[in-house]
Residue, then its C-alpha position, 0 to 999 in steps of 0.5 A: x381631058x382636063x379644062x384650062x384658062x390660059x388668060x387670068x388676072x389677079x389683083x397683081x395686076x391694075x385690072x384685077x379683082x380676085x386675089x390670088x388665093x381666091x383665083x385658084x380656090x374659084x379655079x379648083x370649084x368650077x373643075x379648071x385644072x390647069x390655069x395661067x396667071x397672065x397679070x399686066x406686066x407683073x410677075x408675083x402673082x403668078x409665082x404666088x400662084x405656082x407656090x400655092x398651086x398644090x393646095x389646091x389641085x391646080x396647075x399653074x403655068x407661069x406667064x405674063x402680059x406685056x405691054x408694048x407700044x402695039x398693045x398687049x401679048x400674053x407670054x407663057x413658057x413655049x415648047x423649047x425657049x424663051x426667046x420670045x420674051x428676049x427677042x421682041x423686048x431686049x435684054x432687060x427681059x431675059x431675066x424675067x424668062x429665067x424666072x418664068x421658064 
């Protein structure tokens, strides 16, 4: 069975402090094989992290936290659709959920 942290945040995101080259590097080091990039609102870190992912022997899942008026929720891809992403936050976001999923 492999180890995975599904709640990770780079520099992409305003709480970061690890870029994302470093987050996997640090990933790969302490044995994580899978990870999420869950940055605040932001996307491009996660797809930087999913390109790179196989120089280091990483897994990468897609994902997001999103900020809504009742805090935050991670998003990442769900067994069958991204209806989450539209559902809770109309159509802007359906673009995001074709990106990530």
């Amino acid at each position: 069975m492999g180890l995975a942290d599904l709640h990770i945040h780079t520099i992409c995101s305003y709480d970061g402090t690890a870029s994302v080259p470093a987050v996997l590097a640090r990933a790969k080091k302490i044995g994580l094989n899978v990870i999420a990039i869950t940055d605040h609102d932001e996307i491009a870190g996660s797809l930087k992290a999913r390109g790179l992912a196989s120089k280091y022997s990483v897994e990468v899942i897609p994902g997001i936290e999103i900020t809504t008026p009742e805090g935050y929720f991670s998003v990442t891809p769900p067994a069958t659709r991204p209806h989450c992403l539209s559902r809770h936050h109309g159509l802007e976001h359906q673009a995001l959920g074709r990106i990530l999923f």
